[in-house]
N, CA, C and O atoms as a CHARMM CRD file, in Angstrom:
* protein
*
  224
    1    1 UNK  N    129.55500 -62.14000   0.60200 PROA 1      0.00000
    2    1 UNK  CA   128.27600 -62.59100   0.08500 PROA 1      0.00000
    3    1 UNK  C    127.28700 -61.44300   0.04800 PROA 1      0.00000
    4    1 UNK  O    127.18700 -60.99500  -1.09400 PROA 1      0.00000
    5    2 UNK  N    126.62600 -60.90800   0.82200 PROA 2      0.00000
    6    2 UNK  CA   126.40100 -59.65300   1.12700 PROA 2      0.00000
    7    2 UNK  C    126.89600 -58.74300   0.05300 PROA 2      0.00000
    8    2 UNK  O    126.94100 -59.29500  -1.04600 PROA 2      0.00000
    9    3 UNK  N    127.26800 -57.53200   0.07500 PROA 3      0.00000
   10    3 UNK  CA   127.97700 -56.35300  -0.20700 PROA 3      0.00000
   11    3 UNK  C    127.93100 -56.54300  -1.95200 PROA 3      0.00000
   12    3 UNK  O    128.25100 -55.62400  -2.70400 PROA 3      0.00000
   13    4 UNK  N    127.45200 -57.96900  -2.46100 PROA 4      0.00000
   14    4 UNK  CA   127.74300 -57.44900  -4.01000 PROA 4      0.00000
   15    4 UNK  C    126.57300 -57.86100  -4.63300 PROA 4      0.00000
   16    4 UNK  O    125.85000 -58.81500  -4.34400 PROA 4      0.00000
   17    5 UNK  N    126.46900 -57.07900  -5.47700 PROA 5      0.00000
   18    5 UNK  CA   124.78200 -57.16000  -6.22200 PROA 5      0.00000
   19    5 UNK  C    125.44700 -57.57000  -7.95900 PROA 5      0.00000
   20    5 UNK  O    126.23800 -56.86700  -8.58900 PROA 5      0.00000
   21    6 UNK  N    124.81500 -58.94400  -8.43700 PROA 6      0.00000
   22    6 UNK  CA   125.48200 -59.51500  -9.36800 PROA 6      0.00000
   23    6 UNK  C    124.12500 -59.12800 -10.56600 PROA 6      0.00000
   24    6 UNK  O    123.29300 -58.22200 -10.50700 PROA 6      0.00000
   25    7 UNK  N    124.26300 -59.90000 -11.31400 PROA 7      0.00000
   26    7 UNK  CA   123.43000 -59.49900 -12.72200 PROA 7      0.00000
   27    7 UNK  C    121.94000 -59.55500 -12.39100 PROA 7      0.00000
   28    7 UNK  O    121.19000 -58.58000 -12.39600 PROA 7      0.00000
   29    8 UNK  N    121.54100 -61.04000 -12.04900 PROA 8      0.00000
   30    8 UNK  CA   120.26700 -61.74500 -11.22300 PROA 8      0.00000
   31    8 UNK  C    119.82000 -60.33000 -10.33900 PROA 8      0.00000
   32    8 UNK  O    118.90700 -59.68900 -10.86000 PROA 8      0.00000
   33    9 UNK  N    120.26300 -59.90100  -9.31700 PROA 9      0.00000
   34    9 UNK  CA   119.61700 -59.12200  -8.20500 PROA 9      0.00000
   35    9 UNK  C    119.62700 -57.52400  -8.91300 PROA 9      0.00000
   36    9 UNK  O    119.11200 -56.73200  -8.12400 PROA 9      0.00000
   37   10 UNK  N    119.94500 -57.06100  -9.81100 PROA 10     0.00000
   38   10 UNK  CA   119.86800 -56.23300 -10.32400 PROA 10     0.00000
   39   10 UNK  C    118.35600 -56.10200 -11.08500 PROA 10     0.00000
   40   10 UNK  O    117.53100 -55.19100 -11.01500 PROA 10     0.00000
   41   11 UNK  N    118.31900 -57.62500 -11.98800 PROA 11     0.00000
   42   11 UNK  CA   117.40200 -57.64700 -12.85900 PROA 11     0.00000
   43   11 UNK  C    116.03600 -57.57600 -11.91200 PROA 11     0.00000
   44   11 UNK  O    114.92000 -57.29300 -12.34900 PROA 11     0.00000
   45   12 UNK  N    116.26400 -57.80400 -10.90000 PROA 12     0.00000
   46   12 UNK  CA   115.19200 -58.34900  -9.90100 PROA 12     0.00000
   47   12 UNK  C    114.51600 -56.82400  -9.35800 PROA 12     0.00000
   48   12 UNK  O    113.34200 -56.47400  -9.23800 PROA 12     0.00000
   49   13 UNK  N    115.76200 -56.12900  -9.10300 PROA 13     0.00000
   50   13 UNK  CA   115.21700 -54.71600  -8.44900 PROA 13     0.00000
   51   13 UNK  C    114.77400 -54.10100  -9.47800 PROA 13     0.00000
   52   13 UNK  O    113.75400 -53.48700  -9.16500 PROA 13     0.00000
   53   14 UNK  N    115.19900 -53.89100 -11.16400 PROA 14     0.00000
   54   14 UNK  CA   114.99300 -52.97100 -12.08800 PROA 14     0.00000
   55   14 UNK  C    113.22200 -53.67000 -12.40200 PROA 14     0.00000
   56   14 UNK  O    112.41800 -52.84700 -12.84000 PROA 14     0.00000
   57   15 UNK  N    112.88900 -54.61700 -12.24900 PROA 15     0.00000
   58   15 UNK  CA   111.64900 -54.96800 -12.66200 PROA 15     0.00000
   59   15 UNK  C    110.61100 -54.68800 -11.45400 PROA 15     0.00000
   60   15 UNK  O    109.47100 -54.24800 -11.60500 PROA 15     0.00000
   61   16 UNK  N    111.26200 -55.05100 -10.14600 PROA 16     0.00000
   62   16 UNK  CA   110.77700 -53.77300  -9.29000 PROA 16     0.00000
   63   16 UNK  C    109.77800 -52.54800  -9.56800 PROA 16     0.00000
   64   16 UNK  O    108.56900 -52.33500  -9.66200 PROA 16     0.00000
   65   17 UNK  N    111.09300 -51.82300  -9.65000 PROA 17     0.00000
   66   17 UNK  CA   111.31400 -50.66300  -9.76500 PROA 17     0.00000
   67   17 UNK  C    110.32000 -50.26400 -10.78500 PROA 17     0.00000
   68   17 UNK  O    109.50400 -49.39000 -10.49400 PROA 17     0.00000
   69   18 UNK  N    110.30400 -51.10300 -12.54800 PROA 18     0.00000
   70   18 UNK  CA   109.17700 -50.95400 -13.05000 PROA 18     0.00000
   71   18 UNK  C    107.78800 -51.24500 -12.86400 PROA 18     0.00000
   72   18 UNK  O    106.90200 -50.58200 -13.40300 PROA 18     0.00000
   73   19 UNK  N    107.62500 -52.01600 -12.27100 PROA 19     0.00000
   74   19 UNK  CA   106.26700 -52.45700 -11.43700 PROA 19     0.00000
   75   19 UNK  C    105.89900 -50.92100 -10.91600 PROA 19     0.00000
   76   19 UNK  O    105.01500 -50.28200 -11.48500 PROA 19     0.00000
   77   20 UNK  N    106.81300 -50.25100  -9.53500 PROA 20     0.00000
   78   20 UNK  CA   106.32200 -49.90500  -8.90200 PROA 20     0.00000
   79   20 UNK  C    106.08500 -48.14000  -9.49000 PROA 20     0.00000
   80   20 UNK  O    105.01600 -47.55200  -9.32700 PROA 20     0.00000
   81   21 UNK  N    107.29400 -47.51000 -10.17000 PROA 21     0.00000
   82   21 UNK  CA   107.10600 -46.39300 -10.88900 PROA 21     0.00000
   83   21 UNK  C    106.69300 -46.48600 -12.43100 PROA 21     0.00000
   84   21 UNK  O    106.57100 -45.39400 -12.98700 PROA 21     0.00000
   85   22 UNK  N    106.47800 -47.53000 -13.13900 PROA 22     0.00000
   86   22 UNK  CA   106.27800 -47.20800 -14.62300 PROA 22     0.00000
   87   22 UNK  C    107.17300 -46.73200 -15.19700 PROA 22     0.00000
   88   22 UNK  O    107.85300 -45.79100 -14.78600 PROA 22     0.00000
   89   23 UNK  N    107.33000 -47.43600 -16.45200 PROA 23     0.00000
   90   23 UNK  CA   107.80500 -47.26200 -17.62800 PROA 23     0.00000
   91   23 UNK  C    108.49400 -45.58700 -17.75400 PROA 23     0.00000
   92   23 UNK  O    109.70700 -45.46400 -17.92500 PROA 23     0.00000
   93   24 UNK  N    107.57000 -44.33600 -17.64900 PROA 24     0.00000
   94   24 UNK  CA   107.60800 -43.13200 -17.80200 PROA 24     0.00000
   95   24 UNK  C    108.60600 -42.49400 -17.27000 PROA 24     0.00000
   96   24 UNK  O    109.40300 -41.83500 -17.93800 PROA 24     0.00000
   97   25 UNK  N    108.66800 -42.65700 -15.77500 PROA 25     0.00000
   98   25 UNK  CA   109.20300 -42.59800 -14.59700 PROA 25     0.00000
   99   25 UNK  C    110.48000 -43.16500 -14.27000 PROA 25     0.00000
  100   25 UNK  O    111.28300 -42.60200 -13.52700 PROA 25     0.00000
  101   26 UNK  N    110.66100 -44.19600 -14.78000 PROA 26     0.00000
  102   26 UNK  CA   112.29400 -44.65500 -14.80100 PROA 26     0.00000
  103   26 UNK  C    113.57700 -43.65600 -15.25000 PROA 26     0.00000
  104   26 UNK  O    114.70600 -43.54600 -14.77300 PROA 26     0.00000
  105   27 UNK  N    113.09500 -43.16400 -16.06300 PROA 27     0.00000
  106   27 UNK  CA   114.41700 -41.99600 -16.84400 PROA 27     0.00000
  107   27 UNK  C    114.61600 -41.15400 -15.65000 PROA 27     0.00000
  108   27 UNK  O    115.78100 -40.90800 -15.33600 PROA 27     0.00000
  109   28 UNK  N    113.59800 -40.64600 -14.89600 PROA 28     0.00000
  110   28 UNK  CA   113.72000 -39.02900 -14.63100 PROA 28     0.00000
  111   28 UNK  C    114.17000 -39.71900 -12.93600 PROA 28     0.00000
  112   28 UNK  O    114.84400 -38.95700 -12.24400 PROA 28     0.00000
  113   29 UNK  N    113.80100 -41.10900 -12.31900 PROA 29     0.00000
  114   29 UNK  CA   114.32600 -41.26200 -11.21400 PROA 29     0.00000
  115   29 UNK  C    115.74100 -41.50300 -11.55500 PROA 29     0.00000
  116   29 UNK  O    116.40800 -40.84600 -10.75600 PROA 29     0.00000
  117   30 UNK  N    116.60800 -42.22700 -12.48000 PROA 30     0.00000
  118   30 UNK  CA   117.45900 -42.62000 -12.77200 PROA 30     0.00000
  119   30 UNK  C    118.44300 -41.04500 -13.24800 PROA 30     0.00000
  120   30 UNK  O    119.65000 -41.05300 -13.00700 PROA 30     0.00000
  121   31 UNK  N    117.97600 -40.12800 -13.72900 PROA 31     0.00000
  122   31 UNK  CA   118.97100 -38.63800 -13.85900 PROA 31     0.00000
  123   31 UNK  C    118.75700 -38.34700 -12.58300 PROA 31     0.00000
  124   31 UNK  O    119.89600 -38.58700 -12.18400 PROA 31     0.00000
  125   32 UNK  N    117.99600 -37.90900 -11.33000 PROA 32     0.00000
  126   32 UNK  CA   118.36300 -37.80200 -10.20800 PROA 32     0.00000
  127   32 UNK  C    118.71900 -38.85700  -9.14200 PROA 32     0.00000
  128   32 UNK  O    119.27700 -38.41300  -8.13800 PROA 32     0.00000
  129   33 UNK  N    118.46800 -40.27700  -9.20200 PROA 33     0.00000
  130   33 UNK  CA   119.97500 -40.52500  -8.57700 PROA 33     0.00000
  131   33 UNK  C    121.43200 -40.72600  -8.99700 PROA 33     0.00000
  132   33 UNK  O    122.39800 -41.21700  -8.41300 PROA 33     0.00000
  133   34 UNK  N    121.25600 -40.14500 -10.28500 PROA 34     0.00000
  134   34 UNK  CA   122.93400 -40.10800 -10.82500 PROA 34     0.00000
  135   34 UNK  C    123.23500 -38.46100 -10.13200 PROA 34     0.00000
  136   34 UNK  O    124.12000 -38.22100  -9.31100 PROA 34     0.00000
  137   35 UNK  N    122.38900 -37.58300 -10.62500 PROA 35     0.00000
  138   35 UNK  CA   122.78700 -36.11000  -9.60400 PROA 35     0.00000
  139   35 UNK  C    122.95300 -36.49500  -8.07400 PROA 35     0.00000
  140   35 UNK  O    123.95600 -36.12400  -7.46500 PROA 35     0.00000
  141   36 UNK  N    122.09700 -37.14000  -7.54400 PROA 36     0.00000
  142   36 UNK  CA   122.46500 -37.64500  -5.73200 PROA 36     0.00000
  143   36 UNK  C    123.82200 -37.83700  -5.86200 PROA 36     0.00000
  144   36 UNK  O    124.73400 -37.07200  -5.54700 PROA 36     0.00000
  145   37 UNK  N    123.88800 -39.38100  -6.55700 PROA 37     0.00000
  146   37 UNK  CA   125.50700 -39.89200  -6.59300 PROA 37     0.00000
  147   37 UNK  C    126.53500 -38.60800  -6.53600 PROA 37     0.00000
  148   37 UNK  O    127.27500 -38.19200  -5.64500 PROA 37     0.00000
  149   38 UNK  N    126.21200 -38.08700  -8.10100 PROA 38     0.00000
  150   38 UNK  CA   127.54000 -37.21300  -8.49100 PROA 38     0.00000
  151   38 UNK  C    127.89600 -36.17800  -7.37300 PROA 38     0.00000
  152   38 UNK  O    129.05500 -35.85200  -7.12000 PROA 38     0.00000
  153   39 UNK  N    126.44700 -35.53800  -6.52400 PROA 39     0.00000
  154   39 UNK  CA   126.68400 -34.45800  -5.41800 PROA 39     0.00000
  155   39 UNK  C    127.72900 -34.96100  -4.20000 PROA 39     0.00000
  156   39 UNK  O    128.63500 -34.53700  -3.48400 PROA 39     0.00000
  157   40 UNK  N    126.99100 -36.10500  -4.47000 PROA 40     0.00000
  158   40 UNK  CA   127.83100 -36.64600  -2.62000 PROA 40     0.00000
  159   40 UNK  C    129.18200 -37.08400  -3.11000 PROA 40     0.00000
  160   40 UNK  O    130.09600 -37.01900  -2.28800 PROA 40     0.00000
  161   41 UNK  N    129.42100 -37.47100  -4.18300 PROA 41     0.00000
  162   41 UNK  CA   131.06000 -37.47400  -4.77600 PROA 41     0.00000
  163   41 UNK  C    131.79300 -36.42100  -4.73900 PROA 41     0.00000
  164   41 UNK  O    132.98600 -36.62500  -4.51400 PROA 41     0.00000
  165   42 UNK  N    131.41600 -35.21300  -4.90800 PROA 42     0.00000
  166   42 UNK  CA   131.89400 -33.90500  -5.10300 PROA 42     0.00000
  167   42 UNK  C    132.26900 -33.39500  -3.90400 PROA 42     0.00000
  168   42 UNK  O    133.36800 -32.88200  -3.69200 PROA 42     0.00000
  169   43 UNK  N    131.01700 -33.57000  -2.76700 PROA 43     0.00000
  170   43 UNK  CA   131.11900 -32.87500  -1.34800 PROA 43     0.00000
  171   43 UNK  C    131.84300 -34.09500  -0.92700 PROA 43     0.00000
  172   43 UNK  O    132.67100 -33.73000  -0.09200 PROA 43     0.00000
  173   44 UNK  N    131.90400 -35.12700  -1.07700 PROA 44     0.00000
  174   44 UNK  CA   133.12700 -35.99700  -0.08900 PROA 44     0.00000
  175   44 UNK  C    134.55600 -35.55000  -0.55800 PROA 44     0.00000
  176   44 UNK  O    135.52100 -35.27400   0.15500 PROA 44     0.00000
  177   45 UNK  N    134.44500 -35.54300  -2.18800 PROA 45     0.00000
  178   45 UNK  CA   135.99500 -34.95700  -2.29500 PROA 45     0.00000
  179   45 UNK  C    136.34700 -33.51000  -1.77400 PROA 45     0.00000
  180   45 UNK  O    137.48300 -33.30400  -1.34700 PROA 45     0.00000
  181   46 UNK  N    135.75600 -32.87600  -1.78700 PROA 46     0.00000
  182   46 UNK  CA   135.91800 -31.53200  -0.75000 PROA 46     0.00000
  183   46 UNK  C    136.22800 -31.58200  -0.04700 PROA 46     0.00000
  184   46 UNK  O    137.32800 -31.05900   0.13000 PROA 46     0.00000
  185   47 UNK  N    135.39100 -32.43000   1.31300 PROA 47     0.00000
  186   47 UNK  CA   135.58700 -32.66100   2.81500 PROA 47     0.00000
  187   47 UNK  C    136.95500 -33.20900   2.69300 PROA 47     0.00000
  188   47 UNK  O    137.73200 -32.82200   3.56500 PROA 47     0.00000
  189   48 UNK  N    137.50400 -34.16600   1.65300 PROA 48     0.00000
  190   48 UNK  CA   138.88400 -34.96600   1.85400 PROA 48     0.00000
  191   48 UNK  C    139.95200 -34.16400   1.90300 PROA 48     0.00000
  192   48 UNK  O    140.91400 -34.25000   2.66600 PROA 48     0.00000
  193   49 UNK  N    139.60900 -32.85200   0.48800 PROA 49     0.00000
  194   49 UNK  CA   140.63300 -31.68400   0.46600 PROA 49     0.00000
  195   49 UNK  C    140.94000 -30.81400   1.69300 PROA 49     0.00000
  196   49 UNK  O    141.90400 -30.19200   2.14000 PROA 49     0.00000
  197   50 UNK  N    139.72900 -31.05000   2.00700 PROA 50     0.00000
  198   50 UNK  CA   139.87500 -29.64200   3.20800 PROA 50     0.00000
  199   50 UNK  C    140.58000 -30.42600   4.31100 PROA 50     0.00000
  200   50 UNK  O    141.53900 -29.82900   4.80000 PROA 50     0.00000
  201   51 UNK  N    140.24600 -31.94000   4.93600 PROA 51     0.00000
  202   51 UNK  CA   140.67300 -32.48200   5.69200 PROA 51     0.00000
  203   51 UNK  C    142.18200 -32.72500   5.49200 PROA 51     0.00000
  204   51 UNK  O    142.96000 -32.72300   6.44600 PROA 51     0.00000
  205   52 UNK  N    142.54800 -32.92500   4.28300 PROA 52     0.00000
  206   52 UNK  CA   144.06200 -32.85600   4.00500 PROA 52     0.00000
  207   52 UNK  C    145.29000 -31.65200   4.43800 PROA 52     0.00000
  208   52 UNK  O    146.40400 -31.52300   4.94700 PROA 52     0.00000
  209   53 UNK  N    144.00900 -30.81600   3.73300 PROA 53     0.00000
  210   53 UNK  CA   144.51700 -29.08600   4.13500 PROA 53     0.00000
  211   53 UNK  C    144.68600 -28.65900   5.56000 PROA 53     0.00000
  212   53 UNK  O    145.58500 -27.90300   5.92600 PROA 53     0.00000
  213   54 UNK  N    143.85200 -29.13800   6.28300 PROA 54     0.00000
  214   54 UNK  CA   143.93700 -28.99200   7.76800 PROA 54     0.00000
  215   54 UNK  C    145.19300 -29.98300   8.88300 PROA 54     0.00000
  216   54 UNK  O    145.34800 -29.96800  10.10400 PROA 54     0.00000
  217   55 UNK  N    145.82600 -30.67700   7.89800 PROA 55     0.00000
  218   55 UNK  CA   146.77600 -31.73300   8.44200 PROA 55     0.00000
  219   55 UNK  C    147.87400 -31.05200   8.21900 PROA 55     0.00000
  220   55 UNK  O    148.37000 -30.75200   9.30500 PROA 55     0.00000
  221   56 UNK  N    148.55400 -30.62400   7.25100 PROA 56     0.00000
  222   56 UNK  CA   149.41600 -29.67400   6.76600 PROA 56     0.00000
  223   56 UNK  C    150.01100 -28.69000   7.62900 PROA 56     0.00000
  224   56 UNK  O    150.78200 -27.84900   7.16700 PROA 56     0.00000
C-alpha cells in the first residue's frame, strides 16, 4: 500500500509542486532531478563493479 505512487498521488504532488515553484521553475527542477537520479545510478553501478571486482 505504501511504496507505490499511482496516477491520483502523482497529480496531487505535480500541482504541488506548481503551487509552490511556478510554472517557470518546473523544467529546470525537473533536468536536475533527472541529473540527481542519473548520478546516483552511475555511482551505484560503479560501487556494484568494484564490489564484484573485489570478490573475485
Amino acid at each position: 500500500m505504501f511504496g507505490k505512487l499511482g496516477m491520483p498521488e502523482l497529480v496531487v504532488i505535480l500541482v504541488i509542486a506548481l503551487v509552490i515553484f511556478g510554472p517557470a521553475k518546473l523544467p529546470e527542477i525537473g533536468k536536475a532531478f533527472g541529473r540527481g537520479i542519473s548520478e546516483f545510478k552511475s555511482h551505484a553501478k560503479k560501487i556494484s563493479e568494484d564490489v564484484d571486482e573485489d570478490e573475485k
